[in-house]
N, C-alpha and C positions, 0 to 999 in steps of 0.2 A: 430466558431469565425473567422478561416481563412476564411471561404467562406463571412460572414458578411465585412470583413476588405478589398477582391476584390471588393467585389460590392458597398457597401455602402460607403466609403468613401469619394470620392470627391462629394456626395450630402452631406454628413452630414459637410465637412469642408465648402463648398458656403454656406447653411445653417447658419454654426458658425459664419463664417466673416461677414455676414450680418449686428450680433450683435455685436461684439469684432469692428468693423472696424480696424480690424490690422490683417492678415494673420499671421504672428509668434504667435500672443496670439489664435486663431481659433486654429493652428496648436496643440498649448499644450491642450488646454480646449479639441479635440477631442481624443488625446490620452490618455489625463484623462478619457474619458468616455469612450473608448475601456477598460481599466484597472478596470473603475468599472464593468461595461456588464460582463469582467471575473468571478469577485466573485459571483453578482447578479445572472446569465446567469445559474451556475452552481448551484446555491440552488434552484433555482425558473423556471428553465428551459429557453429555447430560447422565448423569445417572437413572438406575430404573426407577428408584425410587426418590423424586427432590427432596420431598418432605421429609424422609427420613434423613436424608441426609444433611439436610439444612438444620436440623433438630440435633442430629448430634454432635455438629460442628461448634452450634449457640451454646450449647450446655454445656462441652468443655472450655469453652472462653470463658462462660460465667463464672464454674467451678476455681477457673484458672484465675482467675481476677479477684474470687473469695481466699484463696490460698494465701495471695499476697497481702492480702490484707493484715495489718497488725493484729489487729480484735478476731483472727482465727477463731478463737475457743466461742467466744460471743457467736460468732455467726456459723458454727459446726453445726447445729440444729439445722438450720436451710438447708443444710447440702441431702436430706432427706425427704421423704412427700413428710407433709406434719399428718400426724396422728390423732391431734385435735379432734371431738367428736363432730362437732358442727363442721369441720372441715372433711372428714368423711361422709358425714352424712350428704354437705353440698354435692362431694364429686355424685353420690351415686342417684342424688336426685334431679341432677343435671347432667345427663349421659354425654353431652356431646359437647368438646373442647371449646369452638366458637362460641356456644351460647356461654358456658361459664366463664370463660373470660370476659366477656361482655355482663353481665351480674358481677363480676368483681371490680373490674373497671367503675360502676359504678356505685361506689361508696360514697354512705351516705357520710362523714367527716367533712368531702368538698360540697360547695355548693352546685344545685341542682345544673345550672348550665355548664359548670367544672369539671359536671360526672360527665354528661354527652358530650361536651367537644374532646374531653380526654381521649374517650371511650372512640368516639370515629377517629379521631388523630391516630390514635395507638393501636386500636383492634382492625379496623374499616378499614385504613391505610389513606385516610382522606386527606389533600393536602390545606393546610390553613386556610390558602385560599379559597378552597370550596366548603368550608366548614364556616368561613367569615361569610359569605355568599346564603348559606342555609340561616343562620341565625341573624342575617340583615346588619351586620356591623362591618367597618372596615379591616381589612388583615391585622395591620399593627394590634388593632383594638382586642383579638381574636390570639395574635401569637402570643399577648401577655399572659391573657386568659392559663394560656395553658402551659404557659410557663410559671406562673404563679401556681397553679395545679400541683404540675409534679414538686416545683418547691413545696408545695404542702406535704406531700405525702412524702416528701424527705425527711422534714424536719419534723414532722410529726410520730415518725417512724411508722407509719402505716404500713405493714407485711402483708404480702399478697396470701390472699385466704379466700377459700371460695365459701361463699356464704352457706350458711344450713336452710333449711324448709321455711321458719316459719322467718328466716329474715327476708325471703324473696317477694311478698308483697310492699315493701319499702323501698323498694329498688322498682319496682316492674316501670312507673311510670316512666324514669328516665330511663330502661331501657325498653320500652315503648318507643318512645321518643326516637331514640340511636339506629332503631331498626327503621325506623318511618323518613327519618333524615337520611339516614342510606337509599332508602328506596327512591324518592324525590330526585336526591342530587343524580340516580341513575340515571331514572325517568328520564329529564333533559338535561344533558349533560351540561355545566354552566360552559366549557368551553370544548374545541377542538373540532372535528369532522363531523362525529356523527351526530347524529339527534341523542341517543340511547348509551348508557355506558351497560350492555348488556350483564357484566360481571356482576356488578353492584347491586343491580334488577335481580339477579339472580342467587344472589349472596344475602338480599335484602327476602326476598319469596323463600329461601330456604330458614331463616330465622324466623321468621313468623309464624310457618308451620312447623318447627321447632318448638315454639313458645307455645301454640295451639294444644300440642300432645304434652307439654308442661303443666299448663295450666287450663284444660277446656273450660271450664268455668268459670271462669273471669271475662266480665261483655266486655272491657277494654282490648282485651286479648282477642276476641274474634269480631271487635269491630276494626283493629288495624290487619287482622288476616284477612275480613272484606274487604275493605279498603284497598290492598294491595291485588288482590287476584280481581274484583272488578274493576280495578285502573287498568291494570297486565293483559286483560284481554281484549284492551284496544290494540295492543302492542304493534301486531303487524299491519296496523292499515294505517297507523300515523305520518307513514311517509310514501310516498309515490315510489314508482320503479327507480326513477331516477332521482332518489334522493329529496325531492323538491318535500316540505311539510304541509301536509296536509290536517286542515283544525278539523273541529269534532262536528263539523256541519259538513264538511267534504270526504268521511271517512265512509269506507263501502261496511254497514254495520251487517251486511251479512256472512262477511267475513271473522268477526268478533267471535270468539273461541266463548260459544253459547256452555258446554259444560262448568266450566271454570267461572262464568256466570252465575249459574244456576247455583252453581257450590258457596257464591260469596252472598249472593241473596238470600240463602238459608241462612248462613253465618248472621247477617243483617239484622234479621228476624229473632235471634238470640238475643244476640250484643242489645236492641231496642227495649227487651226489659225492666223495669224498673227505670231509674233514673239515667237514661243514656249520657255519655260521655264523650269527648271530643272526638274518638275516632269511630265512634258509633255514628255519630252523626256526619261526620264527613263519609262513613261508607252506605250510609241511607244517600246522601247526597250523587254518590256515585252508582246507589242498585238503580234510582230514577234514570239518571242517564242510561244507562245500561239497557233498560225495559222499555222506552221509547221508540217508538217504529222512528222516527228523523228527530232532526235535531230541533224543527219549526216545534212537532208536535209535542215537546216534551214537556212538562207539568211545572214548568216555569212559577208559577205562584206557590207550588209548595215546596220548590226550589228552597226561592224568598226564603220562606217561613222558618224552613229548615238553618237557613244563613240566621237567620234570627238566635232561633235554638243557641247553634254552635258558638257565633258572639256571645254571648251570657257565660255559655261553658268555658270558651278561649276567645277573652279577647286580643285579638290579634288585627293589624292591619290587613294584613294578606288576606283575612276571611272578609274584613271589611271590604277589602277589593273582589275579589270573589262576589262577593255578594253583589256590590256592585252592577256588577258584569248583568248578573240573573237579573236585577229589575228592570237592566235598560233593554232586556231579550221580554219580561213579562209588560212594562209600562211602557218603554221606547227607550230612544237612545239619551232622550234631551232627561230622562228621570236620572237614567242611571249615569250621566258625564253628569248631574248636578253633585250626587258622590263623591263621583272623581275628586271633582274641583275640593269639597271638604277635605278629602284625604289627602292632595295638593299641599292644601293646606296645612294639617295637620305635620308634616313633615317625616313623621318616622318613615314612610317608604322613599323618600331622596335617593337615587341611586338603585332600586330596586325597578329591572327594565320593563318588568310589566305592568307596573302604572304609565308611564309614557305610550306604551303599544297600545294598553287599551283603552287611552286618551284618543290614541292616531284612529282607530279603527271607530269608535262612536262619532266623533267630525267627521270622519268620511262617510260615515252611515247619513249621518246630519248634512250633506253636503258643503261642509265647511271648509274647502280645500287647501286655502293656503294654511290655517293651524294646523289642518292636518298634517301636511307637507313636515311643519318643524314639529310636532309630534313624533311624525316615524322618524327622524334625523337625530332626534331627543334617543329616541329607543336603541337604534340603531349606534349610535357613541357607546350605552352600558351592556350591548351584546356581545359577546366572544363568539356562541355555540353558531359552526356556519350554517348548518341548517335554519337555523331563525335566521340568521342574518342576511341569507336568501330570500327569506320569505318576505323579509320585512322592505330588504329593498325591491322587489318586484309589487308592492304595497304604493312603495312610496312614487317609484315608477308611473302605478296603474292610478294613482289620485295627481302627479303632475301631468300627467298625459303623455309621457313618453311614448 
């Protein structure tokens, strides 16, 4: 059933919304039919097909729930695909189920951060708390979010419709966005066993080279497909046999999936065009890494420069931090913890564990041991994921002298 509920769901919820035209009643009608697949599933065994069968379990509940509705006649039009031209035109210029429901999800009616948390809450299957985790605010702060959300699109009466051609540049950024937050919260899973939520890694690389055959033309679009395939090809050397995480200075780079390289540096090379853009520059930032014989000899100052770039284009803490990191690797560690301290300061990162970590790790670079000490203790409180949590206490271990 969990493996059914990674894979199948955002086809069986585009599916549902087709009929329901209302994404919150889609939303219920498929979780009702995850709840029957339980009983069914277990007396009668998994079916050949889940998806199919989860599909047409949703869409008679929807139908069945439009029926009883008073305002029938009002809502008899849903119970067909619309005909609408820009609604045919979307399906046939978005071939594949996931990506359009992700372009419809985000409408531009809610606001921009409305459309992405929506959009991974309902499509991605992400849960609030890792959607509050990706966007740096607290859960409560997050569940409103998107409970305000779908009350918009109730009261507003916004009908599910998949947009046409020329509305999809209006949309692309936030879902830019939606794909690149999926991939991330893969990447390191905010909590649980493993380092990787492979699914999501994997559901996040199939969207973007989705988008790529969408849209080749567009540098945003093939600077978050570099971005994702030269992150990805670190994938299997991130963690040791046994688990333990290994950072980007102890990973064996001859093991790094060099085609999938080579593919996202061309990508690079496109997307840098003209006026590069947030994901252009964070996958220049990643083709450097990539192309470095070690992690000592790697082009640190144009690193920097690049962090520069990309502040101007997004400013954001997290690049702030990021950036950080890079000068106290090009200037030392005492340039880049003066940073730190600013961004300490500054307060938006509060609770976000990788400023504490990479507080712990420049004092100990610096030989400062006991801040370091309550550094990794710092870090180690807003960690779940046990792979870091491993890592960090074997950190804190190797600066108290254990």
């Amino acid at each position: 059933m969990a493996d059914a509920h990674r894979r199948e769901w955002a086809f069986v919820l585009a599916a549902t919304a087709r009929v329901a035209g209302d994404l919150d009643l889609a939303e219920e009608c498929v979780q009702d039919a995850y709840v029957s697949a339980l009983e069914a599933w277990s007396q009668q065994g998994v079916p050949r097909n889940p998806g199919a069968w989860l599909t047409t379990a949703a869409r008679r509940r929807a139908i069945d729930l439009l029926r009883r509705d008073t305002t029938l006649r009002r809502k008899l039009p849903l119970l067909v695909e619309p005909d609408e031209p820009a609604a045919q035109e979307g399906s046939t210029v978005i071939p594949d189920d996931r990506l359009r429901l992700v372009f419809t999800c985000c409408h531009p009616a809610l606001a921009r951060e409305a459309q992405v948390a929506l959009t991974l809450r309902l499509v991605c299957g992400l849960s609030t708390a890792e959607i509050a985790q990706a966007f740096l605010v607290p859960e409560p702060t997050m569940a409103a979010r998107v409970t305000r959300a779908k009350k918009k699109i109730s009261a507003a009466r916004i009908a599910y419709r998949v947009p046409g051609a020329a509305e999809l540049p209006d949309r692309l950024d936030a879902v830019l966005t939606v794909v690149h937050l999926l991939y991330t919260t893969g990447h390191t899973a905010p909590d649980g066993d493993g380092l990787v939520r492979a699914d999501l890694v994997d559901r996040a690389v199939g969207l973007a080279r989705m988008l790529g055959g969408l849209m080749p033309d567009e540098p945003e679009v093939r600077g978050l497909l570099a971005l994702i395939l030269l992150t990805d090809a670190r994938r299997m050397t991130r963690c040791a046999p046994d688990g333990r995480l290994l950072l980007l200075d102890e990973q064996d780079r001859s093991q790094w999936d060099r085609p999938t390289i080579d593919e996202g540096i061309r990508l690079v090379r496109g997307a840098l065009r003209g006026c590069p853009g947030r994901f252009a520059l964070q996958a220049a930032i990643a083709a450097l890494h990539a192309q470095a014989p070690s992690y000592q000899a790697t082009d640190w100052p144009k690193i920097v420069r690049l962090y520069d770039l990309l502040g101007r284009a997004w400013p954001s803490p997290v690049v702030a931090l990021n950036r950080a990191v890079a000068v106290a690797m090009a200037d030392g560690p005492a340039a880049g913890l003066a940073e730190l301290d600013d961004l300490e300061r500054d307060g938006r990162l509060a609770g976000y564990r990788y400023l504490p970590a990479a507080r712990a790790d420049l004092l100990r670079r610096l030989g400062r041991a006991d801040e370091a000490v309550e550094a990794y203790r710092a870090a180690l409180e807003l960690t779940a994921n046990h792979a870091e949590r491993q890592f960090l206490a074997s950190r804190l271990a190797q600066v108290r002298g254990d």
